[in-house]
KELUMMI-953747 format. One record per residue (C-alpha): residue number from 0; residue in three letters; y, z, x. Coordinates in steps of 0.1 Angstrom, whole numbers, plus 5000, padded with zeros to 4 digits. Layout:
KELUMMI-953747
[NUM,'ala',[Y,Z,X]]
...
//
This chain:
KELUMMI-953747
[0,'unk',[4872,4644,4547]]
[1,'unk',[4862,4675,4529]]
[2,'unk',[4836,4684,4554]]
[3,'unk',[4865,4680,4582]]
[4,'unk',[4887,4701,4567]]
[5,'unk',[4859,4726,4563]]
[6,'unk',[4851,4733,4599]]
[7,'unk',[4887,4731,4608]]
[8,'unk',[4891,4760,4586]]
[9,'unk',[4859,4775,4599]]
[10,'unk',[4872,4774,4636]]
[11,'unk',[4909,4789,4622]]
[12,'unk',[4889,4819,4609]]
[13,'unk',[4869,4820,4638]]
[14,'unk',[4901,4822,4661]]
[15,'unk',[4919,4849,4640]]
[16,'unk',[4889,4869,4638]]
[17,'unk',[4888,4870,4677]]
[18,'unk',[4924,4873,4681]]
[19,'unk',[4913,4908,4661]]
[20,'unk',[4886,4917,4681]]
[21,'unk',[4902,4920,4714]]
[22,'unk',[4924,4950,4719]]
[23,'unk',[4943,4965,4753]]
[24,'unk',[4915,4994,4758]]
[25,'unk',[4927,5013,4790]]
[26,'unk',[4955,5009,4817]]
[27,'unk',[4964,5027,4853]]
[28,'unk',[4999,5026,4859]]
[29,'unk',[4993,5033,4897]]
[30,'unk',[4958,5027,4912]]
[31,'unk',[4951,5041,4945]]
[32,'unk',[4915,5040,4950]]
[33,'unk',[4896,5036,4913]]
[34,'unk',[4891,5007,4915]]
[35,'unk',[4889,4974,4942]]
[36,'unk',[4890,4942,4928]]
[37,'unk',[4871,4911,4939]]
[38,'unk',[4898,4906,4971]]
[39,'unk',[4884,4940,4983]]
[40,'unk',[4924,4950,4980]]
[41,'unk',[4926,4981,4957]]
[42,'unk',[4948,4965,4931]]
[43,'unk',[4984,4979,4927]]
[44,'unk',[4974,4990,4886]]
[45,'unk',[4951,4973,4862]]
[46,'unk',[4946,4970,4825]]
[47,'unk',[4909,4968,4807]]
[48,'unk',[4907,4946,4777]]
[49,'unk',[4876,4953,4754]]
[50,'unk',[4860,4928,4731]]
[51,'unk',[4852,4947,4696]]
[52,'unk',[4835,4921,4682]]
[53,'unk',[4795,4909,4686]]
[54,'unk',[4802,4877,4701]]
[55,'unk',[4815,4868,4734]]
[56,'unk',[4851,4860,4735]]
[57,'unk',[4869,4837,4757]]
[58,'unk',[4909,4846,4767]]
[59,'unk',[4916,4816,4788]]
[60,'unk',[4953,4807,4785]]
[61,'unk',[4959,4842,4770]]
[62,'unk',[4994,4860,4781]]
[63,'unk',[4993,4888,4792]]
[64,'unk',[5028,4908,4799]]
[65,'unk',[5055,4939,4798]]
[66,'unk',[5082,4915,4774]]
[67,'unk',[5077,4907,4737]]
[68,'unk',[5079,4872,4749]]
[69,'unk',[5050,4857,4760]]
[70,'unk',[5064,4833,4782]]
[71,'unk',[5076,4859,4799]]
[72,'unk',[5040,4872,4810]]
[73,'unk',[5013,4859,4833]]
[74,'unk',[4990,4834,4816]]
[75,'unk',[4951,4844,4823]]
[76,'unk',[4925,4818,4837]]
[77,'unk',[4893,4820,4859]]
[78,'unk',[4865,4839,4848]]
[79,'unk',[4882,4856,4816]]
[80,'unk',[4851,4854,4793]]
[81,'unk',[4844,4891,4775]]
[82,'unk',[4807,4899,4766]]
[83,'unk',[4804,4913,4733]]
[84,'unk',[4808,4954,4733]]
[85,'unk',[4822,4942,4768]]
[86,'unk',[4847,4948,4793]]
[87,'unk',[4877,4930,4810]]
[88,'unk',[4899,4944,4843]]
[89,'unk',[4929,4923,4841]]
[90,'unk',[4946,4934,4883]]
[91,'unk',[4988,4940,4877]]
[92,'unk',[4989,4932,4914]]
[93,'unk',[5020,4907,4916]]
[94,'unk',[4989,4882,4928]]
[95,'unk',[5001,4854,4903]]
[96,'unk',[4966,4838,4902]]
[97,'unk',[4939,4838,4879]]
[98,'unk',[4928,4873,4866]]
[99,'unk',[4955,4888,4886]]
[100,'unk',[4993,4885,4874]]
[101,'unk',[5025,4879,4888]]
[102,'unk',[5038,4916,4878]]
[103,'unk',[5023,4953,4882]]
[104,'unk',[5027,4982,4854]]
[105,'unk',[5054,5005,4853]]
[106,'unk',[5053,5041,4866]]
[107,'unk',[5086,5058,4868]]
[108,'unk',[5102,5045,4834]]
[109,'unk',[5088,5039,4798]]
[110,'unk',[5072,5008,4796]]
[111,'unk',[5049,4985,4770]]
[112,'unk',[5020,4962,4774]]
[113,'unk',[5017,4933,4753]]
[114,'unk',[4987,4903,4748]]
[115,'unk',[4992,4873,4734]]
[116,'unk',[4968,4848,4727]]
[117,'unk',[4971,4811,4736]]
[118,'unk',[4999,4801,4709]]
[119,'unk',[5018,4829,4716]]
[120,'unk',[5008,4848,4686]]
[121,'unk',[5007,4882,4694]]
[122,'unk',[4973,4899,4698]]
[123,'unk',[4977,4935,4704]]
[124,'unk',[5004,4959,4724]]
[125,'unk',[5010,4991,4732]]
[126,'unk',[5044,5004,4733]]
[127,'unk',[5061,5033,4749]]
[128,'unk',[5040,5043,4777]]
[129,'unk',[5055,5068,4795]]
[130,'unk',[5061,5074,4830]]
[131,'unk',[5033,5080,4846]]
[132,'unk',[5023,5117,4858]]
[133,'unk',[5003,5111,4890]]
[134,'unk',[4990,5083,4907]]
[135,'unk',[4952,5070,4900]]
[136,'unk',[4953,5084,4863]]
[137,'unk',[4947,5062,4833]]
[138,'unk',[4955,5063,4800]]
[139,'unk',[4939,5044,4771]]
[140,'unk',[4925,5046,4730]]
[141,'unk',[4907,5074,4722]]
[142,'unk',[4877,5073,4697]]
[143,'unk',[4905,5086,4666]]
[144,'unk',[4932,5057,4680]]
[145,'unk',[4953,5077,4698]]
[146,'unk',[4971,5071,4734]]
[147,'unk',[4964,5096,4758]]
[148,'unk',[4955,5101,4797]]
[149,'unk',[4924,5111,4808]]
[150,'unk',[4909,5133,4829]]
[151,'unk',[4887,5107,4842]]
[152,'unk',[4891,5071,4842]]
[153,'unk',[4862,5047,4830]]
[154,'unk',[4869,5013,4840]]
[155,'unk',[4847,4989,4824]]
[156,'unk',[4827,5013,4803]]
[157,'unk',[4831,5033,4777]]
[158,'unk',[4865,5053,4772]]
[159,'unk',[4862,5090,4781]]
[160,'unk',[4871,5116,4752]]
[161,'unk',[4883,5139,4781]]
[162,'unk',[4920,5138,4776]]
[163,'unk',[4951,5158,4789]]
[164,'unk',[4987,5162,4791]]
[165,'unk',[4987,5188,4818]]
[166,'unk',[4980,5184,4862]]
[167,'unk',[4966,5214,4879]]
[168,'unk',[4988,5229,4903]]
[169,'unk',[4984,5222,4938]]
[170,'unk',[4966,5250,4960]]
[171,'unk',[4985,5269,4982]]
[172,'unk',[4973,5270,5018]]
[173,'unk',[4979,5303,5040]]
[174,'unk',[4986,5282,5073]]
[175,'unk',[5013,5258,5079]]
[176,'unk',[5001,5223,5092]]
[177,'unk',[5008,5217,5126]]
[178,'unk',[4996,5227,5165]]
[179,'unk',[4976,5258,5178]]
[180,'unk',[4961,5266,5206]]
[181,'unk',[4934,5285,5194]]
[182,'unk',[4909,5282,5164]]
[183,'unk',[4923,5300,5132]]
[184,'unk',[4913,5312,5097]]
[185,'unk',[4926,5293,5067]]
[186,'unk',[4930,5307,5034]]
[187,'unk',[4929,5286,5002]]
[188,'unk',[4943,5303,4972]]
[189,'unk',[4948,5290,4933]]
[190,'unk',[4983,5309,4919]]
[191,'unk',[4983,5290,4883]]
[192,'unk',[4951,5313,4878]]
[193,'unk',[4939,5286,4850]]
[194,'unk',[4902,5299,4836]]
[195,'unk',[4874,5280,4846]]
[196,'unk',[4894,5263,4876]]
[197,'unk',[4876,5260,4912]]
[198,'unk',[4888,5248,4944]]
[199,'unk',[4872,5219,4961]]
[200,'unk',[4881,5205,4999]]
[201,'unk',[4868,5185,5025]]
[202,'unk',[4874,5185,5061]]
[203,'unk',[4862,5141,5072]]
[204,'unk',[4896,5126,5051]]
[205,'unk',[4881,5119,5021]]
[206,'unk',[4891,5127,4988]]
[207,'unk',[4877,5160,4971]]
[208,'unk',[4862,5160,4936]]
[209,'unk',[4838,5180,4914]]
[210,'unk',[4806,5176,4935]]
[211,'unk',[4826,5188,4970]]
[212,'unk',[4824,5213,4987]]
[213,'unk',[4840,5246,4965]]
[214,'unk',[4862,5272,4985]]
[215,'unk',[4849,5307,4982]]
[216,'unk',[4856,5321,5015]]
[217,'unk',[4881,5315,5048]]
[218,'unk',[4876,5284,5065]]
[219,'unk',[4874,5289,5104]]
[220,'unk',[4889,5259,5122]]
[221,'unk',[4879,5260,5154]]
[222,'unk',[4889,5220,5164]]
[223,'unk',[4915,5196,5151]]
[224,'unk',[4908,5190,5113]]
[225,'unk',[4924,5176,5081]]
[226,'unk',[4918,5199,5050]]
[227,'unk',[4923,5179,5018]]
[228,'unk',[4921,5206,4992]]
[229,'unk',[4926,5204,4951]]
[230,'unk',[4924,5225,4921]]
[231,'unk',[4899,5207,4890]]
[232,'unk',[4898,5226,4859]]
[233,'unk',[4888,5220,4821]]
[234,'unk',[4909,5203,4803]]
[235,'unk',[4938,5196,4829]]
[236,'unk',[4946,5163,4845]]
[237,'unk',[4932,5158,4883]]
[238,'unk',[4962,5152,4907]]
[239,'unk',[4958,5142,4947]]
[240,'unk',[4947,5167,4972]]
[241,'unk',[4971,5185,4990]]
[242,'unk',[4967,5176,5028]]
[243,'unk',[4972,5197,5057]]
[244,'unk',[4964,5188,5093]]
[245,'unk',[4955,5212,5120]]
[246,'unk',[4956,5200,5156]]
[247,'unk',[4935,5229,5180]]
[248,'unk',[4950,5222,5217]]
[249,'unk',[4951,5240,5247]]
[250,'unk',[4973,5216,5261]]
[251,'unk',[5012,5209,5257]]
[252,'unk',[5016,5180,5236]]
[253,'unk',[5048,5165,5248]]
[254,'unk',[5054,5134,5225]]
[255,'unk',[5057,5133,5182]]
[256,'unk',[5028,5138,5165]]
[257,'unk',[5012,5111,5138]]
[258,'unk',[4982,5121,5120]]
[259,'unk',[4968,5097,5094]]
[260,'unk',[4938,5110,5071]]
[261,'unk',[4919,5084,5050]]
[262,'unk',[4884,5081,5038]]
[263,'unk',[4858,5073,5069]]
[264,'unk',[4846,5039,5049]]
[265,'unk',[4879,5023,5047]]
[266,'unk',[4877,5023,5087]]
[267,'unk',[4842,5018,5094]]
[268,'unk',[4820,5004,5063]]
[269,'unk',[4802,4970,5071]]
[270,'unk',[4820,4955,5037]]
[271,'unk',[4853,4972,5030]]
[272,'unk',[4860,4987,5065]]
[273,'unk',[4897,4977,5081]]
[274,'unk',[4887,4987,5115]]
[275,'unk',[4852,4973,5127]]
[276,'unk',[4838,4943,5129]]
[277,'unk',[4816,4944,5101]]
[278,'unk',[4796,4917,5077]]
[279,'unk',[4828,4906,5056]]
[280,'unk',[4857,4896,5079]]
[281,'unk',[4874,4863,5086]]
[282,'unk',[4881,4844,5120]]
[283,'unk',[4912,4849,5137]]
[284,'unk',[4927,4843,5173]]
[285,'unk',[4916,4813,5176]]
[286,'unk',[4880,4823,5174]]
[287,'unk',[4852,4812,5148]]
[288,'unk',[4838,4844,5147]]
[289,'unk',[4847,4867,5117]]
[290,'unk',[4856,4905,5122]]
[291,'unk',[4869,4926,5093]]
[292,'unk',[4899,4938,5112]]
[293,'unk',[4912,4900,5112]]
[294,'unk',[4911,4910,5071]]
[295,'unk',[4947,4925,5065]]
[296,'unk',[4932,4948,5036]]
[297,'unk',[4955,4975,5026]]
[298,'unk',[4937,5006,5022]]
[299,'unk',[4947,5046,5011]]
[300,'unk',[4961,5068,5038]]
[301,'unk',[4980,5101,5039]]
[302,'unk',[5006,5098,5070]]
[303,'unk',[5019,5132,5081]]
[304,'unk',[5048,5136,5112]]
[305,'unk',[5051,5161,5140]]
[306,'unk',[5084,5156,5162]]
[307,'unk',[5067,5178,5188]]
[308,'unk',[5045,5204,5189]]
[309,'unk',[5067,5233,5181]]
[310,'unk',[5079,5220,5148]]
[311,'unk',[5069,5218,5110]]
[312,'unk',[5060,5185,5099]]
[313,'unk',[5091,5166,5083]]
[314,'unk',[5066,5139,5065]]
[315,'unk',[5042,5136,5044]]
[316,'unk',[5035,5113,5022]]
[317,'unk',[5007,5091,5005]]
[318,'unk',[5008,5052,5015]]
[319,'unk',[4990,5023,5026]]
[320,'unk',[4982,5010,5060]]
[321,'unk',[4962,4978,5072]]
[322,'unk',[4956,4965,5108]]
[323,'unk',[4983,4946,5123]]
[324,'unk',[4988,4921,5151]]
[325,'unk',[4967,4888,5165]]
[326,'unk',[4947,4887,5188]]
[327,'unk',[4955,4922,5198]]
[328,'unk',[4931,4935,5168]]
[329,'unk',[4902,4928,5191]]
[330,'unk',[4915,4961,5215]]
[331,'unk',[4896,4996,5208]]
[332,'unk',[4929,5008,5200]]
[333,'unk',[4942,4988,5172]]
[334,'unk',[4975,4981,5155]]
[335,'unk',[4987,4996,5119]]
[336,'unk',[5012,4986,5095]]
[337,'unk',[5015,5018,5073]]
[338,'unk',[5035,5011,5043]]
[339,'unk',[5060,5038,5019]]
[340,'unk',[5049,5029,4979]]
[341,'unk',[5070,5037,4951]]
[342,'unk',[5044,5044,4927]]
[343,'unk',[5028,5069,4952]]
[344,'unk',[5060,5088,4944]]
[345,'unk',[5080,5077,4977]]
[346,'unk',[5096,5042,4983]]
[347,'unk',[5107,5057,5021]]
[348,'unk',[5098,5074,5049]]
[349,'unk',[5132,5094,5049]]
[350,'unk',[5127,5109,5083]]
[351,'unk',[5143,5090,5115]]
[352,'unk',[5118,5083,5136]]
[353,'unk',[5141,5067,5161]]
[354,'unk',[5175,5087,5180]]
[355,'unk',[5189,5052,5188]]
[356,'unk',[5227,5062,5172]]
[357,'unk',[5227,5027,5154]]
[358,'unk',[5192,5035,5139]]
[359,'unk',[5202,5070,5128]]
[360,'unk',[5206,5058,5088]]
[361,'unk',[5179,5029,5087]]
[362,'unk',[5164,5027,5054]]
[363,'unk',[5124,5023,5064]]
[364,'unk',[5099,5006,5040]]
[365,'unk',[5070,5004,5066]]
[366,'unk',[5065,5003,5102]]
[367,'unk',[5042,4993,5131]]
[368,'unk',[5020,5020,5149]]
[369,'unk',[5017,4994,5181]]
[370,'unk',[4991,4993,5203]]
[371,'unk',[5017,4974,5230]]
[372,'unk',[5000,4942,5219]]
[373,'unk',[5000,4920,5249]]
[374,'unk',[5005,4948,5273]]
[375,'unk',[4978,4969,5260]]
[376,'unk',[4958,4972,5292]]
[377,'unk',[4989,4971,5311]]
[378,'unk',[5018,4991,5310]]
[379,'unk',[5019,4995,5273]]
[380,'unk',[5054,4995,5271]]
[381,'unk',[5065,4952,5279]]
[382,'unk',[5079,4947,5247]]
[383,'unk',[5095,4979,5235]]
[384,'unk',[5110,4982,5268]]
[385,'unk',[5126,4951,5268]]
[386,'unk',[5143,4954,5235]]
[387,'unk',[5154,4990,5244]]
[388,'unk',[5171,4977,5276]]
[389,'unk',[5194,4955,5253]]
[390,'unk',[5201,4982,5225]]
[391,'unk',[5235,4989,5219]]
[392,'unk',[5246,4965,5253]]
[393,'unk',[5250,4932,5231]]
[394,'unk',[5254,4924,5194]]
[395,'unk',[5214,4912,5188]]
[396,'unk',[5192,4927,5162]]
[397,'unk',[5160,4944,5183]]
[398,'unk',[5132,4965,5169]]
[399,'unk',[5134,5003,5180]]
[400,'unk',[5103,5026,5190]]
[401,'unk',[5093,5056,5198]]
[402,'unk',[5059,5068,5217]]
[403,'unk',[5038,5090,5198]]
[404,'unk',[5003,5102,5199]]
[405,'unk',[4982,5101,5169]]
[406,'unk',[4952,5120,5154]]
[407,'unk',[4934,5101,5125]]
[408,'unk',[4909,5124,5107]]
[409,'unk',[4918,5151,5127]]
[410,'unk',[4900,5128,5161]]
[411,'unk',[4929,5119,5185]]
[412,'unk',[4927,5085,5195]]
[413,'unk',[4955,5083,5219]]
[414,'unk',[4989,5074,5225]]
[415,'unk',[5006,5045,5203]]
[416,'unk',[5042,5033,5192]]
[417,'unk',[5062,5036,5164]]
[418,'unk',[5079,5004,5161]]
[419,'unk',[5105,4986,5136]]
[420,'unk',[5085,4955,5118]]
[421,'unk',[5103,4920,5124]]
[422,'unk',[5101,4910,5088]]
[423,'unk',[5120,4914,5055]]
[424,'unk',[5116,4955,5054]]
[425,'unk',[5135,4953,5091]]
[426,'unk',[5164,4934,5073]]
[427,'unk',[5166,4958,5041]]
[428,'unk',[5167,4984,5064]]
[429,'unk',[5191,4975,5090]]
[430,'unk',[5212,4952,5066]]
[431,'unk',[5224,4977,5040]]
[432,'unk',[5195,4968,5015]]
[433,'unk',[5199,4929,5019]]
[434,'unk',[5169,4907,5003]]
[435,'unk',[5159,4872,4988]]
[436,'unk',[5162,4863,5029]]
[437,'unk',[5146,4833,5047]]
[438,'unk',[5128,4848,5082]]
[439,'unk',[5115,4825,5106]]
[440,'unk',[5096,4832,5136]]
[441,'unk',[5087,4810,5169]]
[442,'unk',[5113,4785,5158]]
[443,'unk',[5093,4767,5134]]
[444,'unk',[5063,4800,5117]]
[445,'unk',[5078,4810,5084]]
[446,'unk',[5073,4844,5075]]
[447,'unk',[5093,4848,5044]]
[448,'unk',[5116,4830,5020]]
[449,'unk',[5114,4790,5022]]
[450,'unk',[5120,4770,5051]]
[451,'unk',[5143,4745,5033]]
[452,'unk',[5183,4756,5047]]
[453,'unk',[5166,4766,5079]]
[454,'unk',[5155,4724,5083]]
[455,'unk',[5190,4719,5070]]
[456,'unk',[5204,4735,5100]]
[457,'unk',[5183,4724,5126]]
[458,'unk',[5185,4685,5112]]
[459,'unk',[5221,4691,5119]]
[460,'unk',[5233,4681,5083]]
[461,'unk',[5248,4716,5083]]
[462,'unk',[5269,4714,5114]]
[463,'unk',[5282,4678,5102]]
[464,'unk',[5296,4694,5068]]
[465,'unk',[5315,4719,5078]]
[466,'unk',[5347,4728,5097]]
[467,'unk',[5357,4717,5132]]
[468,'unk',[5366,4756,5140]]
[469,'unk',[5333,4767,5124]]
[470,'unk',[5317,4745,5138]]
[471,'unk',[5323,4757,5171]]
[472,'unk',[5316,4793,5161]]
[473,'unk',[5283,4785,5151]]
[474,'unk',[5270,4765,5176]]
[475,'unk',[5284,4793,5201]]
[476,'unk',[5264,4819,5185]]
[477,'unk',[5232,4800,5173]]
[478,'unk',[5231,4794,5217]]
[479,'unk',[5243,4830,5222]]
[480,'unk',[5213,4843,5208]]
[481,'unk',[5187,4820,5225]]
[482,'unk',[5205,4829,5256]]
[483,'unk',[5203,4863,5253]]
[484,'unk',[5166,4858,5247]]
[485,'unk',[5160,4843,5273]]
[486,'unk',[5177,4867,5300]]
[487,'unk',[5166,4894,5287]]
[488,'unk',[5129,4884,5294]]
[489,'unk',[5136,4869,5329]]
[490,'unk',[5157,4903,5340]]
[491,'unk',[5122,4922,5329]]
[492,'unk',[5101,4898,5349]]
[493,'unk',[5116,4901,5380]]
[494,'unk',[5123,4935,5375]]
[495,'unk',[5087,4938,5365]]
[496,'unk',[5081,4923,5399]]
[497,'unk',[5100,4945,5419]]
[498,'unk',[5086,4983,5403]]
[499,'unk',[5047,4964,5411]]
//
């Protein structure tokens, strides 16, 4: 009985002695590209746990979470053993499974971080974090055990002792971005005069850091080019570059301007590349063979707007973007979905792309880029013209567009539509901010929600239970709409018949 009792109090020690060992180590409120996690998605922000102790530490059933109550957080499970002296990344991601929880960190309010181990007891927290100052910039202990950001972030090592409190100034560019006809000379200048700062650019849509190229003379453009251009300097914080794209044409350029600039291996890399076929893909279209751009990865981009050639552009912003469509991926031109991101800074694109008067004050959360889909080596323009015929004629919800041409890394690659998405953004849009919706596509493909009051309906349970005169109304409409459908496509068939 003794000896029982013995090693139960044995293992209590040893729990309480690990519940002590494991602290919250480092945290990025917003990660954009520091790290990629093992869904080759760069998680939304992440937290690094580190094991103090010299034996290895197993958190399975550990909470993790933003409430004092640990019921209240995301449970961990899967591979959550920590080396000793190790390391490990807990994704905020909204995931919900395994390593990666149901919630991601706060950036643009004061916010706390707690752990709790598997009674609940709580483990360790840190409290008043405040709102983040730039995306991809952690903050975590210090060798004295203080809280503070650093200048560089050190997932799964060692934290840096480079802190700061202070972002460099962004550099100011002596060119506007937008369309000339002829090469010109680009200036690059640093105004906040901080000692010891340098400039650094690059010109292929990467990010610059410390070992780019430095400005010290003009830059000559002589073709179209994206200059991504920062300001690093001791003891300051590193923010994003500022972007500027310059389109050298001869030609008139007679439809809006889209220039996306992202970093070459997020397109083309064999392993994390959106847009080739690659060595890490899935099947799709009804194929066994496995292509990376059947992956719908989200990767990095910087989106900037021309409405035509003359004009200043009226966006840019940071966001994300990922290949869109079905079988329409396979085409050299492919779809996008480019996506606004509150904790980039912007939770809209606050421009309107489309002159439609009814689409004038649409709230947009992302959008298509469309390759025309179906009609790609057709008339690239089936769909979009359809739905425009019936814009503003009948009361139907349809999906507005507007033809563009767009420039990725400076390269134009053609012409391509911006398009409203046909999902839940499309309703908070157009539906004065409505969500928690049910959407379901083809009749029977859910797409968001449940599918549970839409069976309801179609079983005809609803229509039983409620009023003659509603009734009527509904059935009237629910017919209304199919009908409409259904025209709509026959009047562009035969019309499509008569223009061939």
């Amino acid at each position: 009985m003794f000896r029982k009792i013995l090693l139960c109090f044995c293992f209590y020690l040893n729990i309480l002695y690990s519940y002590g060992q494991v602290r919250i180590n480092e945290f990025m409120q917003s990660n954009i590209d520091c790290i990629m996690d093992d869904l080759y998605e760069f998680p939304d922000s992440w937290v690094e746990l580190y094991n103090q102790s010299d034996q290895d530490i197993n958190i399975d059933g550990w909470h993790i979470s933003l409430k004092k109550n640990y019921t209240k957080g995301w449970r961990l499970s899967g591979n959550t053993n920590i080396p000793a002296k190790g390391y490990l990344l807990i994704y905020c991601d909204k995931v919900g499974k395994g390593l990666h929880t149901n919630f991601r960190l706060e950036t643009t309010k004061e916010s706390n971080i707690y752990l709790f181990n598997e009674q609940g007891a709580l483990v360790d927290k840190v409290e008043g974090i405040p709102e983040q100052p730039n995306p991809n910039i952690s903050m975590g202990i210090t060798s004295d055990n203080s809280l503070k950001y650093f200048i560089y972030s050190t997932p799964g090592k060692e934290n840096s002792e480079c802190a700061a409190t202070k972002l460099t100034q962004a550099p100011k560019f002596s060119k506007k971005a937008g369309v000339y006809n002829s090469a010109i000379e680009l200036e690059l200048a640093d105004e906040q005069s901080v000692p010891n700062s340098k400039i650094y650019y690059t010109l292929d849509g990467s990010e610059p850091n410390s070992e780019s190229d430095i400005y010290t003379t003009p830059l000559i453009i002589e073709k179209s080019t994206v200059v991504r251009a920062k300001i690093i300097a001791d003891g300051y914080l590193i923010p994003r570059a500022t972007i500027n794209t310059y389109i050298i044409s001869d030609r008139d350029i007679a439809l809006p301007i889209v220039s996306l600039s992202l970093d070459n291996k997020y397109l083309w890399d064999d392993m994390i590349g959106i847009y080739t076929e690659g060595h890490n893909g899935r099947a799709g279209c009804g194929s066994d063979e496995k292509f990376n751009y059947f992956q719908d990865w989200r990767r990095p981009v910087f989106f900037e707007y021309f409405p035509n050639q003359e004009s200043e552009k009226v966006l840019s912003q940071l966001g994300e973007l990922r290949i869109g469509g079905n079988c329409s991926r396979s085409n050299s031109i492919k779809t996008f979905i480019v996506y606004s991101n509150k904790r980039f800074g912007t939770k809209h694109f606050s421009y309107p792309f489309f002159q439609n008067d009814d689409k004038r004050d649409v709230i947009i959360k992302s959008f298509m880029l469309r390759n025309a889909g179906n009609d790609f080596s057709a008339g690239y323009l089936n769909d979009a013209w359809v739905q425009s015929m019936m814009a503003g004629k009948v009361d139907i919800d349809y999906q507005a567009y507007q033809p563009t041409v767009i420039f990725v890394n400076g390269e134009y690659w053609g012409i391509i539509n911006i398009r409203e998405r046909s999902e839940e953004d499309f309703v908070y849009g157009n539906y004065k901010e409505l969500e928690n919706i049910d959407m379901i596509e083809n009749w029977t493909e859910l797409k968001v929600g449940d599918i549970e009051a839409y069976n309801v309906l179609m079983s005809g349970r609803l229509i039983r239970d409620i009023k003659t005169s509603h009734k009527t109304e509904l059935i009237s409409l629910f017919k209304k709409g199919v009908y409409i459908i259904k025209m709509s496509n026959k009047y562009y068939k035969e019309t499509r018949k008569i223009i061939l």
